[in-house]
C-alpha positions as CSV (number, residue, x, y, z in Angstrom):
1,X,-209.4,36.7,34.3
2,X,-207.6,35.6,37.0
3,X,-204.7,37.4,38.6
4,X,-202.2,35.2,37.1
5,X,-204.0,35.9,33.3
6,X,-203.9,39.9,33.9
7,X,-200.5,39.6,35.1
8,X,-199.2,37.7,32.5
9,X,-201.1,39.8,29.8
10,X,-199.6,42.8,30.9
11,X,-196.1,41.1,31.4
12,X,-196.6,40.2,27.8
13,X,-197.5,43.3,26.7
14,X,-194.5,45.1,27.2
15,X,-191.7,41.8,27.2
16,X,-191.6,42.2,24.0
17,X,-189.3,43.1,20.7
18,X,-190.9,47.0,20.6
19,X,-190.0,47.4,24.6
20,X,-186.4,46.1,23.7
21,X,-186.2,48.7,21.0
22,X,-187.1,51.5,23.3
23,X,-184.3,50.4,25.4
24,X,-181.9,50.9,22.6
25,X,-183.1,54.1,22.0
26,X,-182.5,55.2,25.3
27,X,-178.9,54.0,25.7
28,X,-178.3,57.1,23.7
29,X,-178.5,58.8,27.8
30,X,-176.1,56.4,28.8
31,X,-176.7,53.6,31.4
32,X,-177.4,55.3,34.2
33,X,-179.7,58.3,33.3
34,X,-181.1,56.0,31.0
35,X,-182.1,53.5,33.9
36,X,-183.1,56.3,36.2
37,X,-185.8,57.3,33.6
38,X,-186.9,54.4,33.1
39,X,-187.7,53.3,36.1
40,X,-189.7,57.2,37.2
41,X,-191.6,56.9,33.7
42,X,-192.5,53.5,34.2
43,X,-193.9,54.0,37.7
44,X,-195.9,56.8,37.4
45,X,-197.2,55.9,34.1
46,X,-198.5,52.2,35.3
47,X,-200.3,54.3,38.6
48,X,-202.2,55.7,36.0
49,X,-202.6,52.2,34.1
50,X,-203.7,51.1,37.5
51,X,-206.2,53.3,38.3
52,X,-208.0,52.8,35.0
53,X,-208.2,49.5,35.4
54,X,-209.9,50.2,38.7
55,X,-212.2,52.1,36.0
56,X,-213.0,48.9,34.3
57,X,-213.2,46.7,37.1
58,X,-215.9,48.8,38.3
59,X,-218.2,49.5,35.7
60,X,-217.5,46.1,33.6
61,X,-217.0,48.5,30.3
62,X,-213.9,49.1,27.7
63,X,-212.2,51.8,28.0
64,X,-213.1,53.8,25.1
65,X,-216.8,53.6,26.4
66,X,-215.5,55.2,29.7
67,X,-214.6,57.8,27.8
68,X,-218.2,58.8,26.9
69,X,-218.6,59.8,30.6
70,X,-215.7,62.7,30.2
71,X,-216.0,63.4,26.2
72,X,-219.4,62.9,25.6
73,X,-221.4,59.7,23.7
74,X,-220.5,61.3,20.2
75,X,-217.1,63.3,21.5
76,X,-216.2,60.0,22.4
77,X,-215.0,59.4,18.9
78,X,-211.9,62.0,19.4
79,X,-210.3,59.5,22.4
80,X,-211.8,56.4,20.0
81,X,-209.8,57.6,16.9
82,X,-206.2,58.1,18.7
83,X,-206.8,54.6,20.4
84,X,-207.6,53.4,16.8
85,X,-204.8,55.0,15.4
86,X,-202.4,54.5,17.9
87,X,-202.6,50.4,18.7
88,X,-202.7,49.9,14.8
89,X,-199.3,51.7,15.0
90,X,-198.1,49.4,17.8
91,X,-199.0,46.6,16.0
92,X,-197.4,47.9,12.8
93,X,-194.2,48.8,15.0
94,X,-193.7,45.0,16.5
95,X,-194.7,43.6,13.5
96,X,-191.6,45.5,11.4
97,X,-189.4,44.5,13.9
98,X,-190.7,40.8,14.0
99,X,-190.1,40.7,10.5
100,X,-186.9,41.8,10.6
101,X,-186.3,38.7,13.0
102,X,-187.6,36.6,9.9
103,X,-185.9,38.6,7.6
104,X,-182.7,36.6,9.3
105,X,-184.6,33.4,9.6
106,X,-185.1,32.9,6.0
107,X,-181.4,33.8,5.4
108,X,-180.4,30.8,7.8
109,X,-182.7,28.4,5.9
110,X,-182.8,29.6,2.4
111,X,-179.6,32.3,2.0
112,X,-182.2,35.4,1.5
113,X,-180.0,38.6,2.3
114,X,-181.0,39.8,5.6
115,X,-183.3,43.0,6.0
116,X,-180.6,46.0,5.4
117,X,-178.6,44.6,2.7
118,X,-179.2,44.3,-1.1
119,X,-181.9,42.6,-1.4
120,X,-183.2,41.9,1.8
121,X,-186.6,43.6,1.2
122,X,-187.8,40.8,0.1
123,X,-186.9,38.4,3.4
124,X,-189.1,41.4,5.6
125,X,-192.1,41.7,3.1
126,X,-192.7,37.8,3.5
127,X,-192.0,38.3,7.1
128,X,-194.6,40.8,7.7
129,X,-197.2,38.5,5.7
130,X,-196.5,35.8,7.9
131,X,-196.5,38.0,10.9
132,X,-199.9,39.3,10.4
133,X,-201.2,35.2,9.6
134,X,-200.0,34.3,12.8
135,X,-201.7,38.1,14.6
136,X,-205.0,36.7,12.6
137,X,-204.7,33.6,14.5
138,X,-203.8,35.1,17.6
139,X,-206.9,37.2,17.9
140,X,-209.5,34.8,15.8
141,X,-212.0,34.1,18.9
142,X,-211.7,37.3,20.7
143,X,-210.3,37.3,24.2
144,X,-210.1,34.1,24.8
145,X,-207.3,33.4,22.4
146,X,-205.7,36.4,23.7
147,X,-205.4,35.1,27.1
148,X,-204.4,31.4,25.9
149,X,-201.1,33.5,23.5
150,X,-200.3,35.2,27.2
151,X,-199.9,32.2,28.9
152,X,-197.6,30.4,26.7
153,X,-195.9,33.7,25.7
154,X,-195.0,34.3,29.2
155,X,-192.8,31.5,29.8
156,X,-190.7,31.8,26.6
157,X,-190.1,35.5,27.3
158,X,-188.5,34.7,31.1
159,X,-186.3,32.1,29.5
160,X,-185.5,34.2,26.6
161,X,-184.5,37.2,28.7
162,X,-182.7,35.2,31.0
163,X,-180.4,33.6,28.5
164,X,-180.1,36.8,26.7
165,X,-178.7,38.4,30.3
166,X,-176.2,35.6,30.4
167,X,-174.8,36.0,26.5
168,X,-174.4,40.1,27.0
169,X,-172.3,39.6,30.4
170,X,-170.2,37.1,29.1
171,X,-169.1,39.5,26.2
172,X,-168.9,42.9,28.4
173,X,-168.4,43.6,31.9
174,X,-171.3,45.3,33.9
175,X,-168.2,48.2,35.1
176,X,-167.9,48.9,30.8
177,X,-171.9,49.3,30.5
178,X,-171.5,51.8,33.6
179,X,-168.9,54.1,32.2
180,X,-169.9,53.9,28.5
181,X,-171.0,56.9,27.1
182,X,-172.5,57.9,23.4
183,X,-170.9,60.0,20.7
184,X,-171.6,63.5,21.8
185,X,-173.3,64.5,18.5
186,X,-175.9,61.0,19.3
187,X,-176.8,62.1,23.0
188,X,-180.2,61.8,24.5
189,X,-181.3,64.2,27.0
190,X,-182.8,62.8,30.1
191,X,-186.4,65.1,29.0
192,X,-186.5,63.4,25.8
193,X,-185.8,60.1,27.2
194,X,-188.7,60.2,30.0
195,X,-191.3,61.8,26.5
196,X,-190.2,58.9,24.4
197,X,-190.9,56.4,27.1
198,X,-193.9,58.2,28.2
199,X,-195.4,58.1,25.3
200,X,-194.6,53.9,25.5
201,X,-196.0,53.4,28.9
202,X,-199.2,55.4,28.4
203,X,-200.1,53.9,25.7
204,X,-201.3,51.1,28.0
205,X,-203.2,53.6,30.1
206,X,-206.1,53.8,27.5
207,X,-206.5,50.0,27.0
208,X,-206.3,49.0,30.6
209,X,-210.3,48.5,31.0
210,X,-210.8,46.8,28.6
211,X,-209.0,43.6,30.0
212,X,-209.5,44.3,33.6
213,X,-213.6,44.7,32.9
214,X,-213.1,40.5,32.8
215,X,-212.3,40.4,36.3
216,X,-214.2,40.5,39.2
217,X,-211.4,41.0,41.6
218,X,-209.9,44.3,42.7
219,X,-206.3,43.4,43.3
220,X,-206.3,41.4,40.0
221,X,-207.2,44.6,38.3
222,X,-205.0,47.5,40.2
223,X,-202.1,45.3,41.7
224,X,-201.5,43.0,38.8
225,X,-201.6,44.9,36.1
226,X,-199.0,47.5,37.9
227,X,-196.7,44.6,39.0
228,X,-196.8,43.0,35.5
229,X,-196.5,45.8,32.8
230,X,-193.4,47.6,34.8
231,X,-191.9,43.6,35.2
232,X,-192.7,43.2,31.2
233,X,-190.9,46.7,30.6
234,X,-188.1,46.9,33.0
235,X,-187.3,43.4,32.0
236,X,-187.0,43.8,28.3
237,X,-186.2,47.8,28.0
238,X,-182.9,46.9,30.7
239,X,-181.8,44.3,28.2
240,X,-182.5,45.9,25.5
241,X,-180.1,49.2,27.0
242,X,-177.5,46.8,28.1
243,X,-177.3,44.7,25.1
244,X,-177.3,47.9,22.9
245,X,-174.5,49.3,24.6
246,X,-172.6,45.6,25.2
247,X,-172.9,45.7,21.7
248,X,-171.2,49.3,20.9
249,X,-168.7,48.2,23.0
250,X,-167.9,45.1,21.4
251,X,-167.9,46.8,17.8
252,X,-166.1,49.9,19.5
253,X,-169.8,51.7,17.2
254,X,-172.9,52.9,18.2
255,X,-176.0,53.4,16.0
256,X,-179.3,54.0,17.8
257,X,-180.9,52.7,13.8
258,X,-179.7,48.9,15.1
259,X,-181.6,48.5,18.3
260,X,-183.4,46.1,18.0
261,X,-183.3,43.1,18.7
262,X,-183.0,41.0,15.4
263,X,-179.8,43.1,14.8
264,X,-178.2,43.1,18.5
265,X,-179.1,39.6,18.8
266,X,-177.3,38.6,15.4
267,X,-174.5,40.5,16.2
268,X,-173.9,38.8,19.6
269,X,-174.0,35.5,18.1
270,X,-177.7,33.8,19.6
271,X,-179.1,32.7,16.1
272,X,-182.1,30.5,15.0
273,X,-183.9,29.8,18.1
274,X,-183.8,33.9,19.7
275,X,-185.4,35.0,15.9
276,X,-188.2,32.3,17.1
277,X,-188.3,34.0,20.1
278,X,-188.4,37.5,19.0
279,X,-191.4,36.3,16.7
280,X,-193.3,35.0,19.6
281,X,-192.8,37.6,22.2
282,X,-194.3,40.4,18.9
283,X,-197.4,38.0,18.8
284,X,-197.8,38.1,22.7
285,X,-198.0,42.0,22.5
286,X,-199.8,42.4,19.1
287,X,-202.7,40.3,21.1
288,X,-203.2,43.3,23.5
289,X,-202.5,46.2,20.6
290,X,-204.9,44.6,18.2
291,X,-207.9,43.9,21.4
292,X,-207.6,47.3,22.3
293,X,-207.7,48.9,18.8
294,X,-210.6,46.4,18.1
295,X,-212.4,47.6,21.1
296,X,-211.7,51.3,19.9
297,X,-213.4,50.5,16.4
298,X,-216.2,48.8,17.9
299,X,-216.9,52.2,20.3
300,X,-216.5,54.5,16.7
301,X,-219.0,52.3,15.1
302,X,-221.4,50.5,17.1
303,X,-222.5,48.6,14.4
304,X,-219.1,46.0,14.1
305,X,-218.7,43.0,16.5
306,X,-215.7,42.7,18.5
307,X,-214.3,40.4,16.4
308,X,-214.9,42.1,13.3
309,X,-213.5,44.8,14.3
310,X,-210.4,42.9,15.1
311,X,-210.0,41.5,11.5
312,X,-210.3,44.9,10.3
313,X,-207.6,47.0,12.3
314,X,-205.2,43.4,11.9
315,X,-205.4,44.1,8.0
316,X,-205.2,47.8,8.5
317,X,-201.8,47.6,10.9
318,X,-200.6,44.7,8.1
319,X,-200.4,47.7,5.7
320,X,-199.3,50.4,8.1
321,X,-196.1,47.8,8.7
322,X,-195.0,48.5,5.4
323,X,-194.2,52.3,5.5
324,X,-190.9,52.4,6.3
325,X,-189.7,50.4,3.5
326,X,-191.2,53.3,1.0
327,X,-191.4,56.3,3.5
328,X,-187.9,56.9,5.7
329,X,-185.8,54.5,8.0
330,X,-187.7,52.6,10.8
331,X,-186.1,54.9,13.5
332,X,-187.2,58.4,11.6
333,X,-190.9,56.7,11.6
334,X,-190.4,55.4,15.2
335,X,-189.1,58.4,16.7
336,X,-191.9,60.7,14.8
337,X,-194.6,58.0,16.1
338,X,-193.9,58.3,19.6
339,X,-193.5,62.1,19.6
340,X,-197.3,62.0,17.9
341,X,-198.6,59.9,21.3
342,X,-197.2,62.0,23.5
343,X,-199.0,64.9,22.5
344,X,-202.1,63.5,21.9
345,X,-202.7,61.1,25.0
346,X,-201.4,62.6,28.1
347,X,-204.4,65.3,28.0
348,X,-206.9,62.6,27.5
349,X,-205.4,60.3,30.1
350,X,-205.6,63.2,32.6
351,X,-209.2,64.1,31.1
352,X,-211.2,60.7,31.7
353,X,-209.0,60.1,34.7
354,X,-210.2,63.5,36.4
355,X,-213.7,63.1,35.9
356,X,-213.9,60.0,37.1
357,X,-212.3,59.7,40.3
358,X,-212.4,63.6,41.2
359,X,-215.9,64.9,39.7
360,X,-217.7,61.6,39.9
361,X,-216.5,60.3,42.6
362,X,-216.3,56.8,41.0
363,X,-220.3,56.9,40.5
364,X,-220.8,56.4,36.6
365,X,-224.4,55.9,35.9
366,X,-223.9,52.9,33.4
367,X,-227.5,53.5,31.7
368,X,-226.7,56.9,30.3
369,X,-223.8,55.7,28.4
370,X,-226.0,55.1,25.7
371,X,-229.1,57.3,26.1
372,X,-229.9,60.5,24.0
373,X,-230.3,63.0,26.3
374,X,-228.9,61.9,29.4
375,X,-226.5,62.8,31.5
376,X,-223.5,62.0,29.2
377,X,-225.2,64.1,26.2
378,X,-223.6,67.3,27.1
379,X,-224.1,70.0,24.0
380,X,-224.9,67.6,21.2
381,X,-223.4,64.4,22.2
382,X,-220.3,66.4,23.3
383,X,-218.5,67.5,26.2
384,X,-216.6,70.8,24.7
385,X,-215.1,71.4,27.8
386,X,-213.3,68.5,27.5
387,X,-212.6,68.8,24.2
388,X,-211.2,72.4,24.9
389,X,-208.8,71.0,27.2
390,X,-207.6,68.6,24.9
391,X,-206.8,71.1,22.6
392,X,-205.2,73.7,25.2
393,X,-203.1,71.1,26.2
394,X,-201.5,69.9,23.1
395,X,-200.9,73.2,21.9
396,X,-198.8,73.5,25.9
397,X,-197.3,70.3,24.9
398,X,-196.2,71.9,21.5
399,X,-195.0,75.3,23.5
400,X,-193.3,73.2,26.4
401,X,-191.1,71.1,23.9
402,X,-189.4,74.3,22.3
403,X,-189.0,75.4,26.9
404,X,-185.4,74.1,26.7
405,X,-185.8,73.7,30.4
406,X,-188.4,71.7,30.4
407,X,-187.7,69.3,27.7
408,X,-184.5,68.9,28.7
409,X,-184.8,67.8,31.9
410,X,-188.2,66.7,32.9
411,X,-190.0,66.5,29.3
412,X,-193.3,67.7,28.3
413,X,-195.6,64.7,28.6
414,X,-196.6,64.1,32.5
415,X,-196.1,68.0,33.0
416,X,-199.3,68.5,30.4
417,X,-201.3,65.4,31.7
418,X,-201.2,67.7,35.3
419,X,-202.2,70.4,33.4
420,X,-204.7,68.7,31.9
421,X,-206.1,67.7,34.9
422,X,-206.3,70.8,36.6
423,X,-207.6,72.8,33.8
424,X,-210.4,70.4,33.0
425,X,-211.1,69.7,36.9
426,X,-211.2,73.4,37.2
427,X,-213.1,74.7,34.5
428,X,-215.7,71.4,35.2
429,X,-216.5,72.9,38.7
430,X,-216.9,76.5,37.6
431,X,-219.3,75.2,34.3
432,X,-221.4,73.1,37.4
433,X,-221.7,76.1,39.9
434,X,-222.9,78.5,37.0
435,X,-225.8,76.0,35.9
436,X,-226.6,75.7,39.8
């Protein structure tokens, strides 16, 4: 990959519908708290993406193989099964809100009611069929096809954006979007903004290796990937907050349930061709959802092929989209979805991260990540220091989000990934001088 290709994969995987709704759900801050911690979460979080991709472009492996170095060759599976589980929830999560996008499609070409009203069900259900065709296609040779869907995705998300920008400050003044402020009963802390878009932004983290193991180029693995995933989400999150609260002005209403983008881009009037768009820019970020939760698979089972593996989780997140329209609203499932990530991934973020670059000092020993016995077998196959850590440092996360003063102000997530970090560099050091 060149550093155009991981630029423009990472670009495309956050310019997309799901980063749009995340900046709806953060105009519940307000405009200004909500672009303050958007822009702190986004940094930090792609230092970390960053730094595992330097992981990847190093040892040439995916990243839930890395994570036999830290876990173990069989505790592996407990960093494997939350990639698994979280990537097929992206993918269900952009597909929902693709289909809603078709949903309005098929109601400008064939009068369906629109996702929302009576009888609009049946507009998303054929929309999320369609979706997960076109995610089939997207993926069908591996990453190959994924890089080919970045660089045509790419394009139509800048123009997209751009003419987006132009229809929200025609309607509403920047000066309104300043001062607005939501309902007091609807407000967002600035602590649960930075956990909810924590939780987005790390998500990445765990997936970086296994596109920047396809370059041989430092810069196009470190550089490029933290350039173009906080472009793809400042981009798309700012638009998404400003044409949220552009369009609560407008309709003097505000309801976090209609952020996204099929809804606000209705409402201000872009029709046919931004649904096309919408669609598109959910296929450009399913690519990189569906690769990574392939790669996770693979790492579980050893036995499945890449691309078998990426048939299986695309059918899997196909039946995952349609929860919401049996379980709760799309929001409820959203909102309890990201809370889930946060508590799971910081610790292993800050686990694999640790060992690596602090206990290892970058030295992996490539031919023990599959051998019985070697250095990677720990206890069994497993590392239970690590996996001791990881289960300390949910339970904080747990404590710290009942800490009013913590989740408040500077949330829970990046406070446990230190803490994770520390405990599991610490207790690492003490385990080695014991056996020495």
């Amino acid at each position: 990959m060149s550093y155009w290709d991981m630029f423009a994969t990472w670009v495309g995987a956050n310019a997309n519908n799901g980063t749009w709704y995340i900046g709806g759900v953060i105009a519940a801050c307000g405009f200004l708290t909500a672009s303050t911690t958007l822009i702190i979460s986004g940094v930090i979080s792609y230092l970390l993406l960053a730094a595992a991709s330097y992981m990847g472009y190093k040892t040439g492996l995916t990243a839930m193989t890395l994570t036999r170095a830290s876990f173990g060759l069989r505790g592996s599976l407990l960093p494997s099964v939350i990639n698994l589980v979280q990537f097929i929830g992206w993918a269900a999560v952009n597909t929902f809100i693709a289909a809603t996008s078709m949903s309005y499609l098929f109601h400008d070409i064939f009068g369906w009611p629109v996702y929302g009203k009576p009888g609009g069900t049946t507009g998303l259900v054929v929309g999320i069929i369609v979706m997960s065709i076109f995610h089939l296609l997207s993926i069908s040779v591996g990453q190959r096809s994924v890089q080919m869907i970045e660089r045509v995705g790419i394009v139509l998300v800048f123009i997209f954006v751009i003419w987006e920008s132009i229809v929200v400050f025609k309607t509403v003044s920047f000066h309104q979007i300043l001062n607005w402020q939501p309902p007091h009963h609807l407000k967002m802390t600035p602590g649960a903004a930075i956990d909810v878009l924590a939780a987005f932004n790390l998500a990445w983290v765990t997936a970086a290796s296994d596109f920047s193991r396809f370059t041989g180029v430092k810069k196009n693995a470190t550089q490029a990937s933290f350039l173009g995933a906080n472009l793809g989400l400042f981009w798309f999150a700012f638009i998404g907050l400003i044409a949220t609260i552009g369009t609560a002005i407008t309709l003097n209403h505000f309801d976090p349930n209609n952020s996204d983008p099929s809804t606000i881009a209705s409402k201000l009037g872009l029709g046919f061709l931004a649904m096309i768009v919408i669609i598109l820019t959910s296929t450009t970020a399913n690519a990189v959802n569906l690769m990574s939760a392939g790669s996770a698979l693979t790492n579980m089972t050893r036995r499945l092929s890449l691309r078998v593996s990426l048939w299986v989780v695309t059918l899997v997140a196909t039946a995952v989209t349609f929860l919401p329209i049996f379980v709760a609203s799309f929001l409820t499932i959203f909102t309890a979805f990201l809370d889930g990530i946060g508590m799971v991934l910081g610790p292993e973020i800050g686990i694999f991260l640790v060992d690596y670059f602090w206990l290892r000092r970058q030295q992996y020993q490539i031919d023990d990540f599959s051998k019985v016995h070697g250095q990677y077998w720990y206890q069994g196959g497993v590392n239970w220091i690590a996996i001791l850590v990881w289960v300390v440092s949910v339970a904080c996360y747990i404590g710290l989000k009942h800490v009013s003063i913590i989740a408040n102000t500077i949330g829970a997530t990046f406070v446990v990934i230190i803490l994770s970090m520390v405990l599991y560099g610490a207790l690492a050091k003490f385990t080695q001088k014991q056996v020495e």
